[in-house]
Every structure is written in structure tokens, then in C-alpha cells.
mmCIF file as gemmi writes it, N, C-alpha and C atoms, coordinates in Angstrom:
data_model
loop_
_atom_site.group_PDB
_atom_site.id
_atom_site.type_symbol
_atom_site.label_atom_id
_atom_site.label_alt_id
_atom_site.label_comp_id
_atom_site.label_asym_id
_atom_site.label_entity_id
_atom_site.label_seq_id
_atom_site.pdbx_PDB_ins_code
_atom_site.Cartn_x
_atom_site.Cartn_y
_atom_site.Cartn_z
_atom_site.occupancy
_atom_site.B_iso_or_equiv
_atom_site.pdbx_formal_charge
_atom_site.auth_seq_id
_atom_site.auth_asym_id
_atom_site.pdbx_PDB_model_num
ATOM 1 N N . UNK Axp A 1 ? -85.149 44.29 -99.946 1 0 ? 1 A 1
ATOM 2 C CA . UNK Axp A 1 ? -84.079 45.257 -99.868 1 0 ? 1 A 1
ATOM 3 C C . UNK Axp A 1 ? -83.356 45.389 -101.202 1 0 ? 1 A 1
ATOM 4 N N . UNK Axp A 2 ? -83.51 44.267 -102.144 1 0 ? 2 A 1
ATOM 5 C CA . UNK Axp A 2 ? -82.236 44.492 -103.242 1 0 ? 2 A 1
ATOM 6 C C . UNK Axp A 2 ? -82.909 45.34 -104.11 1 0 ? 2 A 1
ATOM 7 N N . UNK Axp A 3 ? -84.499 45.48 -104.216 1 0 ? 3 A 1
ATOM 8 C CA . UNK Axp A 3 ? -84.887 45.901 -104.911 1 0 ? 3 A 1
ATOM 9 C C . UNK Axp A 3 ? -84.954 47.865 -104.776 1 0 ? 3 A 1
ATOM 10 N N . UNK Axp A 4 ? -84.855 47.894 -103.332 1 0 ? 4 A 1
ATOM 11 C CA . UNK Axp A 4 ? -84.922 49.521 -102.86 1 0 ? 4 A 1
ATOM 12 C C . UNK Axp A 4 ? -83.223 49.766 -103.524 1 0 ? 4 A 1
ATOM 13 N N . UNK Axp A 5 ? -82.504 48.948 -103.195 1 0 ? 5 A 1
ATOM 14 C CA . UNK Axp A 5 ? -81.198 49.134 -103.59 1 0 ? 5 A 1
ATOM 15 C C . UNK Axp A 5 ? -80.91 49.529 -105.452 1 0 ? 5 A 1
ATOM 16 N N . UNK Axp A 6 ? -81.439 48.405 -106.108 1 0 ? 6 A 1
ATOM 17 C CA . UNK Axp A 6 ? -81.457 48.887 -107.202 1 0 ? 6 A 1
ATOM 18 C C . UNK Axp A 6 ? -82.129 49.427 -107.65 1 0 ? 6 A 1
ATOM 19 N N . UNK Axp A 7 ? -83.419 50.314 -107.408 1 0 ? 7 A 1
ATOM 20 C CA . UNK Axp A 7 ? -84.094 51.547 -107.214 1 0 ? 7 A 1
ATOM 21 C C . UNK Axp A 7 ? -83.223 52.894 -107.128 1 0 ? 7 A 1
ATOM 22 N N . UNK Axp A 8 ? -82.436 52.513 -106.172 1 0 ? 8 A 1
ATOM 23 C CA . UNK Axp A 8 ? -81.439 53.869 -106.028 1 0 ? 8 A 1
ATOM 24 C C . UNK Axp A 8 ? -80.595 53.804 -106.957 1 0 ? 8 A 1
ATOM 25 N N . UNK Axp A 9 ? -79.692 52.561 -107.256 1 0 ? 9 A 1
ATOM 26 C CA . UNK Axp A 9 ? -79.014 53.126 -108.647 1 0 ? 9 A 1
ATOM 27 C C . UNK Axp A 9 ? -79.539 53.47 -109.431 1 0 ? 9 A 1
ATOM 28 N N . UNK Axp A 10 ? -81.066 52.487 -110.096 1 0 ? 10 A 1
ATOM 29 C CA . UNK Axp A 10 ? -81.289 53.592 -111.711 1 0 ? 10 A 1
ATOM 30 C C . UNK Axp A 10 ? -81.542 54.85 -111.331 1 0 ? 10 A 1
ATOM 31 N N . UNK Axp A 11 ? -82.228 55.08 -109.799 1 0 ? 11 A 1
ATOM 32 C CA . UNK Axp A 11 ? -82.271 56.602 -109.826 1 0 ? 11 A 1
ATOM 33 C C . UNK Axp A 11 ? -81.147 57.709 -110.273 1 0 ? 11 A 1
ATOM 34 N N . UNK Axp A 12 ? -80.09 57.117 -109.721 1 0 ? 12 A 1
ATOM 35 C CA . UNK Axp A 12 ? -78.559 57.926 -109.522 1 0 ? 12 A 1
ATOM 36 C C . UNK Axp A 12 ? -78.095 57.406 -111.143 1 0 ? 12 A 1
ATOM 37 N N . UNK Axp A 13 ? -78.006 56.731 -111.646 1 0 ? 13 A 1
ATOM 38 C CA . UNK Axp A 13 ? -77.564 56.856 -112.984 1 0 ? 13 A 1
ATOM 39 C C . UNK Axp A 13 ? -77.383 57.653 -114.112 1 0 ? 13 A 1
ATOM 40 N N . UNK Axp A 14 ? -76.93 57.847 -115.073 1 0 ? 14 A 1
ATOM 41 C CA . UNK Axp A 14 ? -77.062 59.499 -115.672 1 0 ? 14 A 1
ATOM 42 C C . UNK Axp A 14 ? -78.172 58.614 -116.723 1 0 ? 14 A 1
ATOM 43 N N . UNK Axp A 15 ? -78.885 59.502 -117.606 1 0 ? 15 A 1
ATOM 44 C CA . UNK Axp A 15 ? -79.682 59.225 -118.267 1 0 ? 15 A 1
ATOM 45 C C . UNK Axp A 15 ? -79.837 58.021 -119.707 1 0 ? 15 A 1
ATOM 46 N N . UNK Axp A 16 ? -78.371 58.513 -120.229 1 0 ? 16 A 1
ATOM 47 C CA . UNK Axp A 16 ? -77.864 57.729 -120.953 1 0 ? 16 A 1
ATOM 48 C C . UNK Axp A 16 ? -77.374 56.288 -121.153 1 0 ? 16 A 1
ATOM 49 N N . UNK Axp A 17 ? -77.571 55.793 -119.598 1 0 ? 17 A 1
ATOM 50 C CA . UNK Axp A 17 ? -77.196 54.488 -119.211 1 0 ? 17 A 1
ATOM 51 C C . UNK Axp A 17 ? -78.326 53.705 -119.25 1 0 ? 17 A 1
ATOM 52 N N . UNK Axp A 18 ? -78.181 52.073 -119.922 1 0 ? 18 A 1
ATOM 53 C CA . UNK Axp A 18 ? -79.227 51.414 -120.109 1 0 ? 18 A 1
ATOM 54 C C . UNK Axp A 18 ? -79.879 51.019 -118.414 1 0 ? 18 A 1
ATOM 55 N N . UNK Axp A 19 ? -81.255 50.948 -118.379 1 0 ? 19 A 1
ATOM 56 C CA . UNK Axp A 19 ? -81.875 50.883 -117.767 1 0 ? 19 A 1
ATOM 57 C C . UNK Axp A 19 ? -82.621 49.884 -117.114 1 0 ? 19 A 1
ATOM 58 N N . UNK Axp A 20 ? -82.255 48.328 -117.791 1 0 ? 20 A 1
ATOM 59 C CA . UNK Axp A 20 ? -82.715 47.749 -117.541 1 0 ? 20 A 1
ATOM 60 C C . UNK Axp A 20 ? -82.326 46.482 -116.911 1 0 ? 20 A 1
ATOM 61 N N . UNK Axp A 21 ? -82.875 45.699 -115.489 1 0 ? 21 A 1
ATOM 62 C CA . UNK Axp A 21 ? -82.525 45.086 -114.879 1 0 ? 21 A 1
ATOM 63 C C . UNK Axp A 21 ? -83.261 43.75 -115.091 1 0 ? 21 A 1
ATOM 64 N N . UNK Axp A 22 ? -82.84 42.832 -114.285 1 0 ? 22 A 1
ATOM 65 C CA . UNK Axp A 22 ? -83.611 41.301 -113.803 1 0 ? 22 A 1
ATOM 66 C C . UNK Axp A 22 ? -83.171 41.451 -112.443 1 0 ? 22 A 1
ATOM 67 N N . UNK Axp A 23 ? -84.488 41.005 -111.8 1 0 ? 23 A 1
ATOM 68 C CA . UNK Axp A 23 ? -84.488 40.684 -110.318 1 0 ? 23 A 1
ATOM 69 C C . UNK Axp A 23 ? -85.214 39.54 -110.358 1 0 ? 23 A 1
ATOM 70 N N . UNK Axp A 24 ? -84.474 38.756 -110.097 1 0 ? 24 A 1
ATOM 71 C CA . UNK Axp A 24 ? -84.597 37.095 -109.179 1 0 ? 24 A 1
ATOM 72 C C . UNK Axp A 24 ? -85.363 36.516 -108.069 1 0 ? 24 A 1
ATOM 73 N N . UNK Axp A 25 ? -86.494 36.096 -107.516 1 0 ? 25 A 1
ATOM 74 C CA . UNK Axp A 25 ? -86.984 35.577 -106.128 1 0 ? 25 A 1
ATOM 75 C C . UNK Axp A 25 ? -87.381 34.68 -106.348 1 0 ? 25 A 1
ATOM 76 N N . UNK Axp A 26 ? -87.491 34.074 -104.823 1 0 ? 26 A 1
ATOM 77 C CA . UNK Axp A 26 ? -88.577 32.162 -104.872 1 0 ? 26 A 1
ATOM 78 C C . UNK Axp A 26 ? -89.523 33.305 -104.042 1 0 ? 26 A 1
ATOM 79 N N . UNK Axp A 27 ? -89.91 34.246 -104.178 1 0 ? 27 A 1
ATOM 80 C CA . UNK Axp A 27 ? -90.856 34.597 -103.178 1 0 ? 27 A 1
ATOM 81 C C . UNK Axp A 27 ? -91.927 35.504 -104.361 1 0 ? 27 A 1
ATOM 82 N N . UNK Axp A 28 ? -93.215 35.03 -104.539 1 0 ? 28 A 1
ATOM 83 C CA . UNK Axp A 28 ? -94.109 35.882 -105.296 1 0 ? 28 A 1
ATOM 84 C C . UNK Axp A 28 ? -94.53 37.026 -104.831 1 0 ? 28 A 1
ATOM 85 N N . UNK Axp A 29 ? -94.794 37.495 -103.721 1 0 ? 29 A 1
ATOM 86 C CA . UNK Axp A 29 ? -95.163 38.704 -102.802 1 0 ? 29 A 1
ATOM 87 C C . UNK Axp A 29 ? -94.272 39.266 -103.149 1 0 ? 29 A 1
ATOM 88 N N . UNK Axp A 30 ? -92.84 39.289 -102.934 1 0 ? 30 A 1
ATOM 89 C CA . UNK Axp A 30 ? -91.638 40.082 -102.879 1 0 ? 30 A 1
ATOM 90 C C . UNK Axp A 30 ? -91.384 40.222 -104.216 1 0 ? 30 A 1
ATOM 91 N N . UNK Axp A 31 ? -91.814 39.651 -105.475 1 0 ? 31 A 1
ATOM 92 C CA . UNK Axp A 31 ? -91.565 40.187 -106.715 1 0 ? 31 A 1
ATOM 93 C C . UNK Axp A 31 ? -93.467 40.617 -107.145 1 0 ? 31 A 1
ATOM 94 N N . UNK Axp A 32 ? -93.977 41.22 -106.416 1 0 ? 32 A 1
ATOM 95 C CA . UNK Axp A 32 ? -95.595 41.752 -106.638 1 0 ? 32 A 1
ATOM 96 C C . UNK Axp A 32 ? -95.002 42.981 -106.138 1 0 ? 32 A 1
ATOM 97 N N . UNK Axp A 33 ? -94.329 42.992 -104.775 1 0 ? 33 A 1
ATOM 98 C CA . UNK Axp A 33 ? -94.039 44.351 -104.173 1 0 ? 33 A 1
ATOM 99 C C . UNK Axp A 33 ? -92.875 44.919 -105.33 1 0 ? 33 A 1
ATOM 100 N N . UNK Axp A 34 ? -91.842 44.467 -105.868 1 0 ? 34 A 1
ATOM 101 C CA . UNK Axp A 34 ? -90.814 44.944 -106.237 1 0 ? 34 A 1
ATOM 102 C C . UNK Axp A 34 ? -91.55 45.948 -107.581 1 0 ? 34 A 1
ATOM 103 N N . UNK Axp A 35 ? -92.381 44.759 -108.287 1 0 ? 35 A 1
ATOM 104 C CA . UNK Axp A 35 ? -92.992 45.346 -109.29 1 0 ? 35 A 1
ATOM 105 C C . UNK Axp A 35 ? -93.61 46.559 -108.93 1 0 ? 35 A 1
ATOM 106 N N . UNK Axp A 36 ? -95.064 46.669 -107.817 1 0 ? 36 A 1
ATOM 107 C CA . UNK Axp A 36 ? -95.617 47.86 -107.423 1 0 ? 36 A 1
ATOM 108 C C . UNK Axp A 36 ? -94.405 49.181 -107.403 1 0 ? 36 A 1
ATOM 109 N N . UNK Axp A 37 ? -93.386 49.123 -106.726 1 0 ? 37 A 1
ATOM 110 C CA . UNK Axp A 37 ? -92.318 50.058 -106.357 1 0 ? 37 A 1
ATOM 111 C C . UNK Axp A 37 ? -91.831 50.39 -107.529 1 0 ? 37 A 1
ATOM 112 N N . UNK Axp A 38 ? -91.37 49.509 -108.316 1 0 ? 38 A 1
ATOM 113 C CA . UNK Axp A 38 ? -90.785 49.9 -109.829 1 0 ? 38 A 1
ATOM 114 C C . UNK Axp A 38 ? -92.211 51.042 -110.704 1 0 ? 38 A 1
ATOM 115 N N . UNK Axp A 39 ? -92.909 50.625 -110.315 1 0 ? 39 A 1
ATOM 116 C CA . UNK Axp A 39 ? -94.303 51.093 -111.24 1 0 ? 39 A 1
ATOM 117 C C . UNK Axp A 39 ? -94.848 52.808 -111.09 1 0 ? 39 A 1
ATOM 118 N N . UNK Axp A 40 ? -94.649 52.457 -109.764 1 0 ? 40 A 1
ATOM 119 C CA . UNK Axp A 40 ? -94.442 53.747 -109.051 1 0 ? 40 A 1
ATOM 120 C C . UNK Axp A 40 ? -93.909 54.89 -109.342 1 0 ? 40 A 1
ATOM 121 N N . UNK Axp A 41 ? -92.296 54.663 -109.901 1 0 ? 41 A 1
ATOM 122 C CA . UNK Axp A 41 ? -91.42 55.602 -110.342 1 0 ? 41 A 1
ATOM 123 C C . UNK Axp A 41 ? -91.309 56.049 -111.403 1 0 ? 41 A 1
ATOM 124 N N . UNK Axp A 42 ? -92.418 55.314 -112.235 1 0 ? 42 A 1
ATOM 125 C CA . UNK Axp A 42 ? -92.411 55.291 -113.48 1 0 ? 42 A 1
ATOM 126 C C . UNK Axp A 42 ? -91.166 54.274 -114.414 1 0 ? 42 A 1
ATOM 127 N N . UNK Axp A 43 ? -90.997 53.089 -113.375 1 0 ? 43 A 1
ATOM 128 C CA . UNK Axp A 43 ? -90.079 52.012 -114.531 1 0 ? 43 A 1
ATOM 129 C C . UNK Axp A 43 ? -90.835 50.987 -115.131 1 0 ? 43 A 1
ATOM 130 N N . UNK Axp A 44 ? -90.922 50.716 -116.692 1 0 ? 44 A 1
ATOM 131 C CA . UNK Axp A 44 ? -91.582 49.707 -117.022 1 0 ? 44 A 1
ATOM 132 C C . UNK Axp A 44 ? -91.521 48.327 -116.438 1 0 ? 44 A 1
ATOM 133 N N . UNK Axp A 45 ? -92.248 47.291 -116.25 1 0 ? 45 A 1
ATOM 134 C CA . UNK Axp A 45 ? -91.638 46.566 -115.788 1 0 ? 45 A 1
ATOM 135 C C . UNK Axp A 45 ? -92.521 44.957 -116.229 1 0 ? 45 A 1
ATOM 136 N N . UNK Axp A 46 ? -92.053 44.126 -116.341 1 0 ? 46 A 1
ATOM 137 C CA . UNK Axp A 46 ? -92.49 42.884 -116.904 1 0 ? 46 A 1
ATOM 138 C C . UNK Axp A 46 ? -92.453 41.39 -115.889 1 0 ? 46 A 1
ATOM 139 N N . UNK Axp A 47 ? -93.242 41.232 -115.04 1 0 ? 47 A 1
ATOM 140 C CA . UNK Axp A 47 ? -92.781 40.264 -114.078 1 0 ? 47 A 1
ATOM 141 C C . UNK Axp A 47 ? -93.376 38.836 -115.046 1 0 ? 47 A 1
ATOM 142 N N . UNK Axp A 48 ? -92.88 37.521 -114.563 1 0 ? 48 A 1
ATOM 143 C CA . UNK Axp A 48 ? -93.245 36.247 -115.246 1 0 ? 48 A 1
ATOM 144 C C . UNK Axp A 48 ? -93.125 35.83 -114.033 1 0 ? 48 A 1
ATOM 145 N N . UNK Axp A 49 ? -94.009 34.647 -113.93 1 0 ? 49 A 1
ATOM 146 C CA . UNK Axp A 49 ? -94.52 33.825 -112.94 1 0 ? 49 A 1
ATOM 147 C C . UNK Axp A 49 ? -95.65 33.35 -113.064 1 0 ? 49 A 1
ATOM 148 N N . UNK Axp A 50 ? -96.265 32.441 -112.302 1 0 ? 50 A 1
ATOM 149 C CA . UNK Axp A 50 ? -97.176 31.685 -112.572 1 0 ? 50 A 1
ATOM 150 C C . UNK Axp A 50 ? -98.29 32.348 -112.967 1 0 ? 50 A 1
ATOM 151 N N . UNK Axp A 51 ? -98.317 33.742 -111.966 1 0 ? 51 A 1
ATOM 152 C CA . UNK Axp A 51 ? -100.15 34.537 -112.359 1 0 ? 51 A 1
ATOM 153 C C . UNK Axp A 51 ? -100.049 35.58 -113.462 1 0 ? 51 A 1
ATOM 154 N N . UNK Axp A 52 ? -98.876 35.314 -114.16 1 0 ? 52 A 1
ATOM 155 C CA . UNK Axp A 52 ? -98.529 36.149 -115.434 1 0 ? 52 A 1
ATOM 156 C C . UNK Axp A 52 ? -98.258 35.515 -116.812 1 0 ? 52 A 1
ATOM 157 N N . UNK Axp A 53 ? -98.051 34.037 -116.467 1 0 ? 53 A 1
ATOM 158 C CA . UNK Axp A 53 ? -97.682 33.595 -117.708 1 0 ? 53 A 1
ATOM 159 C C . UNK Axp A 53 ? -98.427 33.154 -118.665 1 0 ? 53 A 1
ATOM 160 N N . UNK Axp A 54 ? -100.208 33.623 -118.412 1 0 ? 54 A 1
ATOM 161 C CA . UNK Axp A 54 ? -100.871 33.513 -119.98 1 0 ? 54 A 1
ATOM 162 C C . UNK Axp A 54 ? -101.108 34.97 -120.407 1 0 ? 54 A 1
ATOM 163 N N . UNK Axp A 55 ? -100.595 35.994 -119.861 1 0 ? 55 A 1
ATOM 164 C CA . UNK Axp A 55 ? -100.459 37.325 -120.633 1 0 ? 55 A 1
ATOM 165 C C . UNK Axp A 55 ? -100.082 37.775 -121.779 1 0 ? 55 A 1
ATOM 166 N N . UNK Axp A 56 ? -100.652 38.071 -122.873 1 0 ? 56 A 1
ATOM 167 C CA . UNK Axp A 56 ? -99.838 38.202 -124.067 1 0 ? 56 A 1
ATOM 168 C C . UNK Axp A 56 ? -98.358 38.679 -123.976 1 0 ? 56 A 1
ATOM 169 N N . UNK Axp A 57 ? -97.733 39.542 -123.394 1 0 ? 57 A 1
ATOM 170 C CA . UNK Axp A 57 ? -96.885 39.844 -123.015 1 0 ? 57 A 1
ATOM 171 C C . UNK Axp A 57 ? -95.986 39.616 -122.414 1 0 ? 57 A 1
ATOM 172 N N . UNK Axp A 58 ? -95.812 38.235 -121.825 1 0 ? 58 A 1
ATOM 173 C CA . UNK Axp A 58 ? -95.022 37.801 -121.012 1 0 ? 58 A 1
ATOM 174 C C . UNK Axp A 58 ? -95.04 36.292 -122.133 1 0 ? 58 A 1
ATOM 175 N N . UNK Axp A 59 ? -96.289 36.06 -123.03 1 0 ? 59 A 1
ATOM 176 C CA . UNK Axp A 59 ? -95.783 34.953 -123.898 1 0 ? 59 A 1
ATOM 177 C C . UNK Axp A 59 ? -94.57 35.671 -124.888 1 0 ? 59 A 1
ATOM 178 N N . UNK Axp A 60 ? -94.864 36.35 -125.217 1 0 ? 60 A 1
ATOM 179 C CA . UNK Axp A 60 ? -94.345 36.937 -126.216 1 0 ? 60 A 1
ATOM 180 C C . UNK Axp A 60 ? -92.758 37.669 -125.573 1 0 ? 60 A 1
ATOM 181 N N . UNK Axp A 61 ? -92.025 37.97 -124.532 1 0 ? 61 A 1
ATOM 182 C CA . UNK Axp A 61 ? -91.058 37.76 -124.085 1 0 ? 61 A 1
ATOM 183 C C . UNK Axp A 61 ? -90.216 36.613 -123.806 1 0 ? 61 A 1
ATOM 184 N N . UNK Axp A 62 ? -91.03 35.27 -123.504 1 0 ? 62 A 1
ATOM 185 C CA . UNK Axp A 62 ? -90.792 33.991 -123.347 1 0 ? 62 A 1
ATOM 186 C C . UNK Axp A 62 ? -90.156 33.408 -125.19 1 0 ? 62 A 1
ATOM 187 N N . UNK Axp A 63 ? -90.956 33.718 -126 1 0 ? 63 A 1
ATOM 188 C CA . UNK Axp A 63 ? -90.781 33.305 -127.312 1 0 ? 63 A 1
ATOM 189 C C . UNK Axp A 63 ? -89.689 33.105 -127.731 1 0 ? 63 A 1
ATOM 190 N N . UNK Axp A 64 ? -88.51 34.599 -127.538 1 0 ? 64 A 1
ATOM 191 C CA . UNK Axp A 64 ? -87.431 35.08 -127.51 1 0 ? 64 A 1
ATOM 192 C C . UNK Axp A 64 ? -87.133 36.528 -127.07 1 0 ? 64 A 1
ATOM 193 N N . UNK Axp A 65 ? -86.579 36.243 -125.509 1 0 ? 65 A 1
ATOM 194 C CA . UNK Axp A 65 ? -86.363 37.35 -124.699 1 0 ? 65 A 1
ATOM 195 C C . UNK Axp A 65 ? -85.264 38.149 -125.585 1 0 ? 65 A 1
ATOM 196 N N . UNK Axp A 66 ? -84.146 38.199 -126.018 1 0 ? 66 A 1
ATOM 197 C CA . UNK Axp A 66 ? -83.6 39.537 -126.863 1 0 ? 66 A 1
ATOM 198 C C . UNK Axp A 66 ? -84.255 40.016 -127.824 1 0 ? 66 A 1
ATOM 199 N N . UNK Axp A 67 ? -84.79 39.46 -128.537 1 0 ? 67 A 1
ATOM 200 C CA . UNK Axp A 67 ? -85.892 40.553 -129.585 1 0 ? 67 A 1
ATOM 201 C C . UNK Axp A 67 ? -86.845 41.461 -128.616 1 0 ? 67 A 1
ATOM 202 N N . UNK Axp A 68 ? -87.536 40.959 -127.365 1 0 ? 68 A 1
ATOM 203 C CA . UNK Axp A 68 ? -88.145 41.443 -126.952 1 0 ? 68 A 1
ATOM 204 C C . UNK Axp A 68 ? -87.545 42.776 -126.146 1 0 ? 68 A 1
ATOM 205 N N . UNK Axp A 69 ? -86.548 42.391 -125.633 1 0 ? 69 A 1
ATOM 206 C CA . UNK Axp A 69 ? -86.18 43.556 -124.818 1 0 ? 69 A 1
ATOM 207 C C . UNK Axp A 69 ? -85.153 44.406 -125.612 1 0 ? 69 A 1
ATOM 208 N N . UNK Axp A 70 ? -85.1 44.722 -127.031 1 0 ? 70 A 1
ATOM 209 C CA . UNK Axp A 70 ? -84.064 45.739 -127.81 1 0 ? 70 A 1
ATOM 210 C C . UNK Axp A 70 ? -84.854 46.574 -127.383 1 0 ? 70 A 1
């Protein structure tokens, strides 16, 4: 649910507003689904967890997450 929820705000947001969130779970399904839904709408999206963390891309966020996400 938090994720349909914050779905609807970036929807409703005006354009100009930063866009980008963290969503939190102990549940891997429920951050596989959140991701699919985000993907959907066209939001980029970067999940980390166990079946992601030899991805170049998720090392390379790990390294140092504020460089990564300017």
C-alpha cells in the first residue's frame, strides 16, 4: 500500500519537484512488486538487496550514495 500511496503523490506533484524517494521493506516480493509498479510509470528505479547487489549499478550506488543520486 505505501508504495500505491507514494505513486500517487509523485503522480500529483508539479513537475518541478524532486522526484525521488526510498522505500524501506523486510519483505523482497513487496520491494520486486513496488519496483515492477514504479517501472511501469515510467519511474527510474534502483532496488538493493541480496539478488541485486553484484550489479554494477547498485555497486556503484553503495560506493557513495550522494554522488550517485545528484
Amino acid at each position: 500500500q505505501l508504495a500505491l500511496d507514494t505513486l500517487v503523490s509523485l503522480d500529483q506533484s508539479p513537475a518541478h519537484c524532486a522526484r525521488s524517494i526510498v522505500l524501506f521493506s523486510d519483505s523482497q516480493r513487496q520491494c520486486q512488486i513496488a519496483e515492477e509498479i514504479f517501472e511501469l510509470r515510467g519511474y527510474p528505479t534502483l532496488r538493493v538487496d541480496s539478488k541485486t547487489s553484484t550489479s554494477k549499478e547498485v555497486k556503484e550506488f553503495l560506493k557513495d550514495p550522494d554522488t550517485y543520486l545528484e
